[in-house]
C-alpha positions in Angstrom: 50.0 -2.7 16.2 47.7 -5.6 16.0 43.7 -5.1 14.3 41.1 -5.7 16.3 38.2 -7.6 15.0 34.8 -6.4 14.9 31.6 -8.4 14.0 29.5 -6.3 11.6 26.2 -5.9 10.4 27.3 -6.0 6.9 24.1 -7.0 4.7 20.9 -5.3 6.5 18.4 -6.4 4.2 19.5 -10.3 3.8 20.0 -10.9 7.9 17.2 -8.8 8.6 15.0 -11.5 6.2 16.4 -14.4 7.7 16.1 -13.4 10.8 12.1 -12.5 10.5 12.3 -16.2 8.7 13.6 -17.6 11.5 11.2 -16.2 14.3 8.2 -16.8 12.1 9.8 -20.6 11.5 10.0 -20.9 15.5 6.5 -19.2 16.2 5.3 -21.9 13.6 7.1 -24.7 15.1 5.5 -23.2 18.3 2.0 -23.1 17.1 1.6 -26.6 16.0 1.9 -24.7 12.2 -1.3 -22.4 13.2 0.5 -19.1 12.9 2.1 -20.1 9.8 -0.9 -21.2 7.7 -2.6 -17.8 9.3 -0.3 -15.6 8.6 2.5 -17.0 6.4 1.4 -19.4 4.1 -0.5 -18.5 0.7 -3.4 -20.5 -0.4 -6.7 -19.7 -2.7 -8.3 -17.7 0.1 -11.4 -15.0 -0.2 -10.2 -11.8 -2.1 -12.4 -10.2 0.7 -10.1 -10.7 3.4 -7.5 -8.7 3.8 -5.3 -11.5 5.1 -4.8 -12.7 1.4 -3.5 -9.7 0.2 -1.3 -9.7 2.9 0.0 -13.7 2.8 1.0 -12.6 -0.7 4.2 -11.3 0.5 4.3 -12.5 4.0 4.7 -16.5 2.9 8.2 -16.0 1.9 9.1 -15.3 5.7 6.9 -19.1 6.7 8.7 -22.5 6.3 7.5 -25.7 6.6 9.9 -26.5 9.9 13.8 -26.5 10.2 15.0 -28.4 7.4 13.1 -26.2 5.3 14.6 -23.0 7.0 17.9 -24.2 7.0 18.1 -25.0 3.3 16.8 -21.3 2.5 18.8 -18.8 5.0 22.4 -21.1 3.8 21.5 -19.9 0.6 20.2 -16.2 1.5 22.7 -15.6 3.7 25.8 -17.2 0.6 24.2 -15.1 -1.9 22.5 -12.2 0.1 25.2 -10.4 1.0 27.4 -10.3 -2.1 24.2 -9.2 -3.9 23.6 -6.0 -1.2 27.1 -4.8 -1.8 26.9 -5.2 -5.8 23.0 -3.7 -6.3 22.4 -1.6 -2.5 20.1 -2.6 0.1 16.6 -0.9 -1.3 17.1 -2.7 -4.7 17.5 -5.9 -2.9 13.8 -5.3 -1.1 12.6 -4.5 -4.0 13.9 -7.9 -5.4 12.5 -9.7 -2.4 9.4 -8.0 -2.5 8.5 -8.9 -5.9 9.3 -12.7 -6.1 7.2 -12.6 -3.0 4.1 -10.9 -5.0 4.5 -13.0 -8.3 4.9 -16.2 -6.3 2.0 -15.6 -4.4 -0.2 -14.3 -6.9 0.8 -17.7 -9.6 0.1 -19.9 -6.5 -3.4 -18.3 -5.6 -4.1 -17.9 -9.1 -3.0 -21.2 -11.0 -3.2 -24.1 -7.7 -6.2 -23.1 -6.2 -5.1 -26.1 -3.8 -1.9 -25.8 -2.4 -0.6 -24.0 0.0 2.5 -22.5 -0.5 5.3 -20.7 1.9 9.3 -20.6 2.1 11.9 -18.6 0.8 12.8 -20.4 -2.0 11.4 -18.3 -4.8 13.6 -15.7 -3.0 16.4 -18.0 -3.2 15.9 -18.9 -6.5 15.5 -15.3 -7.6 18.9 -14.8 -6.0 21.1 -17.3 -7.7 20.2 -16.0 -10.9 20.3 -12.4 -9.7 23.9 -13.3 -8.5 24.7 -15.1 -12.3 24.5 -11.4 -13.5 27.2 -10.2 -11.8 29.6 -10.1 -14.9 27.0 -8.7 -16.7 28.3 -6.2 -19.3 26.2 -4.7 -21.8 25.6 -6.4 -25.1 27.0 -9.8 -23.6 25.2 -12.8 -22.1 27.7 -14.3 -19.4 27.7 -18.8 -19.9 27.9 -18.5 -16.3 24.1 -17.3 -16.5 23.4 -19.8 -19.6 24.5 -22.5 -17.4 23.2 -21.5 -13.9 19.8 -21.3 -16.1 19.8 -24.2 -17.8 21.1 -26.2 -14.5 19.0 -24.6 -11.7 15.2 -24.1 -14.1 16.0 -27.6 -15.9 15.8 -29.4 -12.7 12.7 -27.4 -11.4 11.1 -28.2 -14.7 12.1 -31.5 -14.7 11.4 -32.2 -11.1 7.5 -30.5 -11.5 7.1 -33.2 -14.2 8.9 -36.3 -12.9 8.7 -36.0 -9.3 5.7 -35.8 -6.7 7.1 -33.7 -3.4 5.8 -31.2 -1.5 7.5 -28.6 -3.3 6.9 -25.8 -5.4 8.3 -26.0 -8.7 6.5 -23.2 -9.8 7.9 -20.4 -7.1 11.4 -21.7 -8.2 11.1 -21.4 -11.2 9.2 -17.9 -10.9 11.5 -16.8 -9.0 14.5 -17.4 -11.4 12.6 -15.5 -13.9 11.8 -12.7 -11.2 15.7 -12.8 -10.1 17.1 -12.9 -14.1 14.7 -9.6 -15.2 16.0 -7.7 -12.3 19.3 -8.8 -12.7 19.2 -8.1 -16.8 17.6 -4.4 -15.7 20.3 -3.6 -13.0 23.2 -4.2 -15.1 22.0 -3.8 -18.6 23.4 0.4 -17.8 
């Protein structure tokens, strides 16, 4: 008897992100970047309006136009899913949810004058969430060492040597962010 194939929805959480990245991606591309730097983008903005409170988690879902996209949801959607089934779908919000909150707040906080908005602190937050997965208790995997050492030594390095348009910083925080949780989850 032959198997039929079925397509499934098998990581809510990470295709539901990169899908609300992509839509907000096109609406920016759409908007000449208008609804993006409204709505999507971070930036040292009045602690009077609400919209800054609420940019502090909604950048994560802005990009900067296709490439930028692109580069992020290949990575969300690698590590995403191997991450839901290992740690569940809530813990994986939370996990998005917070690199999203520290990012914005060391942005709005510490460069008064950039703007900041992508997925990449997610991203970054990911990979070393996903270093954790041999985790056992009392035991620091290399993998981890070296995913560390290769991933946060190029953000450093790159913040230092090389002028881009690109946040360092929310890599780098988001590493932190993603090896905390990822220490927590599987420290039990």
């Amino acid at each position: 008897m032959k198997k039929k194939w079925v397509i499934t929805f098998n990581a809510p959480v990470t295709l539901t992100f990169v899908f609300l990245c992509f839509v907000v991606t096109l609406l920016g591309v759409l908007s000449g970047g208008g609804i993006t730097q409204k709505y999507f983008m971070t930036y040292h903005s009045s602690l009077k309006s609400p919209l800054t409170y609420l940019r502090f988690f909604t950048h994560v879902l802005g990009h900067g136009g296709w490439e930028h996209f692109i580069a992020n949801a290949s990575y969300l959607l690698l590590l995403g899913p191997v991450l839901e089934e290992k740690h569940s779908s809530g813990k994986i919000v939370g996990t998005i949810l917070i690199t999203a909150l520290v990012t914005g707040l060391a942005n709005w906080f510490l460069f008064p004058s950039v703007a900041l908005c992508g997925a990449s602190g997610v991203v970054f937050a990911f990979i070393l969430l996903t270093s954790f997965t041999g985790f056992k208790n009392g035991e620091i995997p290399i993998s981890f060492i070296l995913v560390a050492l290769i991933f946060i030594g190029q953000q450093v390095y790159e913040g230092i040597a090389v002028r881009d348009n690109i946040s360092n910083m929310s890599h780098i925080l988001g590493g932190v962010v993603g090896s905390v949780i990822g220490y927590r989850l599987n420290k039990k």
